[in-house]
C-alpha positions as CSV (number, residue, x, y, z in Angstrom):
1,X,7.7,-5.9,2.2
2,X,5.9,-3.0,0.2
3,X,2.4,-1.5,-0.1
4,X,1.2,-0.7,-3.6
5,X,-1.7,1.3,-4.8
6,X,-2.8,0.6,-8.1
7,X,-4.7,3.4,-9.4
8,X,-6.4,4.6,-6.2
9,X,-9.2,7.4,-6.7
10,X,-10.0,8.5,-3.1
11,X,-7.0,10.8,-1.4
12,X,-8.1,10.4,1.8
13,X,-7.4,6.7,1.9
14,X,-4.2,7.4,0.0
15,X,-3.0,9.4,2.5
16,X,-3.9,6.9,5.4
17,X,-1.9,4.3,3.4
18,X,1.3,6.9,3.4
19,X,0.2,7.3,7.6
20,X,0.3,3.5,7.5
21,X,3.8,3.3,6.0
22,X,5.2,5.8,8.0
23,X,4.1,4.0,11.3
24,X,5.0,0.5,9.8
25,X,8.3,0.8,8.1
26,X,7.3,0.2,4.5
27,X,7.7,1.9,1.5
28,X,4.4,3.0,-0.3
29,X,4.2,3.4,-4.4
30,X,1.1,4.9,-5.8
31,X,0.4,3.3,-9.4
32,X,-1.1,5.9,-12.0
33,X,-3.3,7.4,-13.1
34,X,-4.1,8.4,-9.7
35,X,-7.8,9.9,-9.2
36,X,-6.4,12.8,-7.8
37,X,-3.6,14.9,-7.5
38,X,-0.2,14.8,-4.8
39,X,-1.3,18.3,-3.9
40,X,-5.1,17.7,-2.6
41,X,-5.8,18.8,0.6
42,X,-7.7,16.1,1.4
43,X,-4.3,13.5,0.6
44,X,-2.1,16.1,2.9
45,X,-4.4,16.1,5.7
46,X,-4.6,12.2,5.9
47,X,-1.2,11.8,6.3
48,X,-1.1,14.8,8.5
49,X,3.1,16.0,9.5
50,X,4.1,11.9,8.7
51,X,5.2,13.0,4.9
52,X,8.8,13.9,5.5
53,X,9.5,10.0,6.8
54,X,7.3,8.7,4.1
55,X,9.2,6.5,1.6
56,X,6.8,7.3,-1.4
57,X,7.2,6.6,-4.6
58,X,5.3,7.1,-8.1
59,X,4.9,4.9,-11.2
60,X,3.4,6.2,-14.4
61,X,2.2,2.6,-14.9
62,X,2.0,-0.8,-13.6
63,X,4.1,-2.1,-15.8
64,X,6.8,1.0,-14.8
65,X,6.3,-0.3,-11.5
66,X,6.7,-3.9,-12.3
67,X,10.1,-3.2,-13.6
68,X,11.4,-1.3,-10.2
69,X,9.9,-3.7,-8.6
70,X,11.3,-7.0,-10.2
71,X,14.6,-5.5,-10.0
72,X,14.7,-5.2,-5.8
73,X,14.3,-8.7,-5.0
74,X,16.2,-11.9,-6.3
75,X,12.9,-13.7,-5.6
76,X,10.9,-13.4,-9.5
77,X,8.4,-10.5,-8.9
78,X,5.4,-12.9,-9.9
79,X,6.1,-14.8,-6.6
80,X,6.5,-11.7,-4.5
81,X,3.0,-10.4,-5.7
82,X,0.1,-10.7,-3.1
83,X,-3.4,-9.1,-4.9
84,X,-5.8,-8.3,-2.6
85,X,-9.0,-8.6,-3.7
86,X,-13.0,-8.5,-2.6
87,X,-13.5,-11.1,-5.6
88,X,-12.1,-14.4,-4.1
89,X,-8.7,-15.9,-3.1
90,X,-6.5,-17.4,-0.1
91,X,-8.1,-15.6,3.2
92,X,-5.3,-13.3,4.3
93,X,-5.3,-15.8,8.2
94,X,-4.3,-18.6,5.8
95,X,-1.4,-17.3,3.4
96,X,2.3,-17.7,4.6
97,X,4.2,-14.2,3.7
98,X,7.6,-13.3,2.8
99,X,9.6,-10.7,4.1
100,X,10.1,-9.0,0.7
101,X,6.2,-10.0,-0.6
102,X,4.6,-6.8,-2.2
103,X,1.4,-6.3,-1.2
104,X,-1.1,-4.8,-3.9
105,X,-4.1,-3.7,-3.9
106,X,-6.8,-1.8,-6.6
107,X,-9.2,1.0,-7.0
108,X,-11.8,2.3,-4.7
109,X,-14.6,1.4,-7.5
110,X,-13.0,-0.8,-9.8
111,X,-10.2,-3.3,-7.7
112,X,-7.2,-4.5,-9.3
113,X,-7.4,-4.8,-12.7
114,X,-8.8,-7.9,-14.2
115,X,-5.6,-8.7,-16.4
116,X,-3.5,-7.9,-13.7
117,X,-5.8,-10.4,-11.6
118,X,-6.2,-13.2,-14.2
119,X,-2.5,-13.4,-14.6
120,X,-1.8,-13.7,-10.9
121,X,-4.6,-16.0,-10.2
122,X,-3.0,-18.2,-7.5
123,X,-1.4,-14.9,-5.8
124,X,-5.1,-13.4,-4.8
125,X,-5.7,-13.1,-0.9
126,X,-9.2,-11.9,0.2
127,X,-10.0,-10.4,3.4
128,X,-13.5,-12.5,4.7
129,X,-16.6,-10.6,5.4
130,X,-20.3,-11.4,5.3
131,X,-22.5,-11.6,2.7
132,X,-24.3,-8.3,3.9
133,X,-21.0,-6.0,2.7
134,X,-20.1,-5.5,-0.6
135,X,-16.2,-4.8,0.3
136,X,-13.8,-3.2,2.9
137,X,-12.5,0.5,3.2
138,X,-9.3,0.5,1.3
139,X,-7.5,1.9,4.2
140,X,-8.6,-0.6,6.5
141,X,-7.7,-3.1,4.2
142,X,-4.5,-2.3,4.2
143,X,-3.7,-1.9,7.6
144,X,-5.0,-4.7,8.4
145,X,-3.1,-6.7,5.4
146,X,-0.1,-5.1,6.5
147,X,0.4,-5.8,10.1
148,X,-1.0,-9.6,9.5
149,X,2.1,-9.9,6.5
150,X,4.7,-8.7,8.5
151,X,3.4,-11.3,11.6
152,X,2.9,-13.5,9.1
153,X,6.5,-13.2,7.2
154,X,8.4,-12.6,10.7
155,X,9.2,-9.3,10.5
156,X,9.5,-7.0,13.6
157,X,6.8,-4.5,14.5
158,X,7.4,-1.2,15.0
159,X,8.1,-1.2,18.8
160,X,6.6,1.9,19.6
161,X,4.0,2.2,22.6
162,X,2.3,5.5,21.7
163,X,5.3,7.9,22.9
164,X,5.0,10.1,19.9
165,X,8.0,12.5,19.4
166,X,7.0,15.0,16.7
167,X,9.8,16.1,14.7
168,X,11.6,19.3,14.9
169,X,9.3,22.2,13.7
170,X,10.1,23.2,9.9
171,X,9.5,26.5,7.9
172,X,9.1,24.0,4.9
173,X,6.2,22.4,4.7
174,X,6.4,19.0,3.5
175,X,3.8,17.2,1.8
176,X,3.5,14.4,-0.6
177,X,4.7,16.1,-3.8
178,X,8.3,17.3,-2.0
179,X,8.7,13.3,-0.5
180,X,7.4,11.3,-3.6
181,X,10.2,10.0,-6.2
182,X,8.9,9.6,-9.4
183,X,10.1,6.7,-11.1
Protein backbone atom coordinates (compact mmCIF):
# COMPACT_ATOMS: atom_id res chain seq x y z
CA UNK A 1 0.00 0.00 0.00
CA UNK A 2 1.22 3.61 -1.06
CA UNK A 3 0.18 7.24 -0.47
CA UNK A 4 0.16 9.52 -3.45
CA UNK A 5 0.00 13.20 -3.66
CA UNK A 6 -1.12 14.54 -6.83
CA UNK A 7 -0.12 17.98 -7.14
CA UNK A 8 -0.35 19.10 -3.49
CA UNK A 9 0.04 23.12 -2.92
CA UNK A 10 0.17 23.35 0.89
CA UNK A 11 3.79 21.97 2.49
CA UNK A 12 2.61 21.74 5.72
CA UNK A 13 0.19 18.97 4.86
CA UNK A 14 2.90 17.46 2.67
CA UNK A 15 5.04 17.07 5.29
CA UNK A 16 2.43 15.50 7.70
CA UNK A 17 1.74 12.95 4.92
CA UNK A 18 5.85 12.13 4.89
CA UNK A 19 5.22 12.13 9.16
CA UNK A 20 2.29 9.82 8.24
CA UNK A 21 4.48 7.45 6.15
CA UNK A 22 7.12 7.31 8.40
CA UNK A 23 4.94 6.20 11.34
CA UNK A 24 2.85 3.82 9.06
CA UNK A 25 5.27 1.91 6.88
CA UNK A 26 4.35 3.32 3.46
CA UNK A 27 6.06 4.82 0.84
CA UNK A 28 4.96 8.47 -0.07
CA UNK A 29 5.36 9.92 -3.83
CA UNK A 30 4.56 13.55 -4.33
CA UNK A 31 3.05 14.10 -8.02
CA UNK A 32 4.29 17.45 -9.74
CA UNK A 33 4.08 20.34 -10.12
CA UNK A 34 4.16 20.62 -6.47
CA UNK A 35 2.92 24.17 -5.04
CA UNK A 36 6.03 24.43 -3.36
CA UNK A 37 9.42 23.57 -3.08
CA UNK A 38 11.32 20.21 -1.14
CA UNK A 39 13.28 22.90 0.69
CA UNK A 40 10.37 25.08 2.42
CA UNK A 41 10.63 25.43 5.91
CA UNK A 42 7.27 25.01 6.40
CA UNK A 43 7.51 21.10 4.52
CA UNK A 44 10.81 20.37 6.92
CA UNK A 45 9.18 21.31 10.00
CA UNK A 46 6.02 19.12 9.36
CA UNK A 47 7.91 16.20 9.06
CA UNK A 48 10.07 17.34 11.84
CA UNK A 49 13.63 14.65 12.31
CA UNK A 50 11.16 11.59 10.46
CA UNK A 51 12.94 12.47 6.89
CA UNK A 52 15.85 10.11 7.05
CA UNK A 53 13.17 6.95 7.34
CA UNK A 54 10.97 8.50 4.81
CA UNK A 55 10.57 6.46 1.67
CA UNK A 56 9.80 9.48 -0.62
CA UNK A 57 9.73 9.67 -3.96
CA UNK A 58 9.08 12.32 -6.88
CA UNK A 59 7.22 12.13 -10.22
CA UNK A 60 7.47 14.87 -12.84
CA UNK A 61 3.96 13.79 -13.78
CA UNK A 62 1.15 11.53 -13.25
CA UNK A 63 1.61 9.76 -15.92
CA UNK A 64 5.66 9.31 -14.81
CA UNK A 65 4.11 7.98 -11.84
CA UNK A 66 1.65 5.79 -13.44
CA UNK A 67 4.41 4.02 -15.15
CA UNK A 68 6.51 3.25 -11.68
CA UNK A 69 3.67 2.52 -10.35
CA UNK A 70 2.09 -0.10 -12.87
CA UNK A 71 5.34 -1.78 -12.94
CA UNK A 72 5.36 -2.80 -8.86
CA UNK A 73 2.34 -4.77 -8.68
CA UNK A 74 1.20 -7.76 -10.93
CA UNK A 75 -2.35 -6.57 -10.09
CA UNK A 76 -3.17 -3.80 -13.41
CA UNK A 77 -2.51 -0.39 -11.81
CA UNK A 78 -6.27 0.64 -12.71
CA UNK A 79 -7.43 -1.85 -10.11
CA UNK A 80 -4.84 -0.84 -7.49
CA UNK A 81 -5.99 2.91 -7.77
CA UNK A 82 -8.26 4.23 -4.81
CA UNK A 83 -9.12 8.28 -5.56
CA UNK A 84 -10.16 9.97 -2.79
CA UNK A 85 -12.35 12.56 -3.38
CA UNK A 86 -14.89 15.29 -1.58
CA UNK A 87 -17.08 14.90 -4.89
CA UNK A 88 -18.79 11.46 -4.38
CA UNK A 89 -17.78 7.73 -4.35
CA UNK A 90 -17.71 4.40 -2.19
CA UNK A 91 -17.56 5.72 1.71
CA UNK A 92 -13.99 4.78 2.72
CA UNK A 93 -16.21 2.25 5.93
CA UNK A 94 -17.54 0.40 2.93
CA UNK A 95 -14.61 -0.35 0.39
CA UNK A 96 -12.63 -3.68 0.80
CA UNK A 97 -8.72 -2.76 0.28
CA UNK A 98 -5.76 -4.58 -1.02
CA UNK A 99 -2.57 -4.87 0.47
CA UNK A 100 -0.80 -3.37 -2.54
CA UNK A 101 -3.97 -0.68 -3.29
CA UNK A 102 -2.47 2.93 -3.93
CA UNK A 103 -4.10 5.39 -2.31
CA UNK A 104 -4.40 8.87 -4.21
CA UNK A 105 -5.42 11.77 -3.37
CA UNK A 106 -5.58 15.67 -5.18
CA UNK A 107 -4.90 19.34 -4.47
CA UNK A 108 -5.65 21.38 -1.56
CA UNK A 109 -7.94 23.77 -4.01
CA UNK A 110 -8.51 21.81 -6.91
CA UNK A 111 -8.79 17.64 -5.94
CA UNK A 112 -7.72 15.11 -8.23
CA UNK A 113 -7.88 15.97 -11.54
CA UNK A 114 -11.18 15.55 -13.32
CA UNK A 115 -9.61 13.28 -16.16
CA UNK A 116 -7.84 11.43 -13.82
CA UNK A 117 -11.30 11.09 -11.95
CA UNK A 118 -13.64 10.40 -14.90
CA UNK A 119 -11.40 7.60 -16.01
CA UNK A 120 -11.38 5.88 -12.63
CA UNK A 121 -14.95 6.47 -11.95
CA UNK A 122 -15.82 3.20 -10.01
CA UNK A 123 -12.35 3.57 -8.04
CA UNK A 124 -13.55 6.95 -6.09
CA UNK A 125 -13.89 6.55 -2.19
CA UNK A 126 -15.25 9.66 -0.24
CA UNK A 127 -14.69 10.29 3.33
CA UNK A 128 -18.61 11.30 4.72
CA UNK A 129 -19.14 14.58 6.33
CA UNK A 130 -22.10 16.95 6.72
CA UNK A 131 -23.52 19.18 4.52
CA UNK A 132 -22.12 22.19 6.70
CA UNK A 133 -18.21 21.43 5.42
CA UNK A 134 -17.09 21.93 2.18
CA UNK A 135 -14.20 19.18 2.56
CA UNK A 136 -11.57 17.57 4.90
CA UNK A 137 -7.90 18.80 5.80
CA UNK A 138 -5.76 16.89 3.39
CA UNK A 139 -3.74 15.59 6.11
CA UNK A 140 -6.38 14.27 7.99
CA UNK A 141 -7.73 12.71 5.16
CA UNK A 142 -5.06 10.80 4.79
CA UNK A 143 -4.36 9.55 7.97
CA UNK A 144 -7.38 8.64 8.36
CA UNK A 145 -7.63 6.73 4.76
CA UNK A 146 -4.52 5.17 5.58
CA UNK A 147 -4.88 3.43 8.85
CA UNK A 148 -8.76 2.35 7.77
CA UNK A 149 -6.84 0.66 4.20
CA UNK A 150 -4.38 -1.15 5.95
CA UNK A 151 -7.37 -2.53 8.63
CA UNK A 152 -9.20 -2.84 5.88
CA UNK A 153 -6.64 -4.85 3.45
CA UNK A 154 -5.14 -6.84 6.63
CA UNK A 155 -2.08 -5.45 6.93
CA UNK A 156 -0.24 -5.12 10.41
CA UNK A 157 -0.07 -1.81 12.18
CA UNK A 158 2.85 -0.44 13.33
CA UNK A 159 3.06 -1.94 16.83
CA UNK A 160 4.49 0.80 18.53
CA UNK A 161 2.91 2.14 21.92
CA UNK A 162 4.46 5.69 22.06
CA UNK A 163 8.09 4.50 23.17
CA UNK A 164 9.79 6.89 20.78
CA UNK A 165 13.51 6.23 20.23
CA UNK A 166 14.98 9.19 18.33
CA UNK A 167 17.66 8.27 16.12
CA UNK A 168 21.26 8.74 16.71
CA UNK A 169 22.17 12.62 16.52
CA UNK A 170 23.64 13.62 12.96
CA UNK A 171 25.86 16.52 11.82
CA UNK A 172 23.92 16.11 8.47
CA UNK A 173 20.80 17.40 8.41
CA UNK A 174 18.33 15.54 6.59
CA UNK A 175 15.42 16.88 4.98
CA UNK A 176 13.14 16.04 2.16
CA UNK A 177 15.44 17.02 -0.77
CA UNK A 178 18.46 14.55 0.62
CA UNK A 179 15.65 11.46 1.15
CA UNK A 180 13.39 12.00 -2.07
CA UNK A 181 14.26 9.87 -5.29
CA UNK A 182 13.33 11.50 -8.27
CA UNK A 183 11.96 9.21 -10.65
Amino acid sequence: MEIVLVHPEIPHNSGCAARLACATGLRLHLVEPLGFSLEDRYLKRAGLDYWPSVDLCVHPSWAAAAKTLAAESERPLQERLRLFSARGGTSLFDVQFNPDDLLLFGSETKGLPAELLAEHEDRRVIVPIGPNVRSLNLANVVCLASYTAMVSAGLPLPGGQGDYHPPAPSAEVVGPTSVAKHL
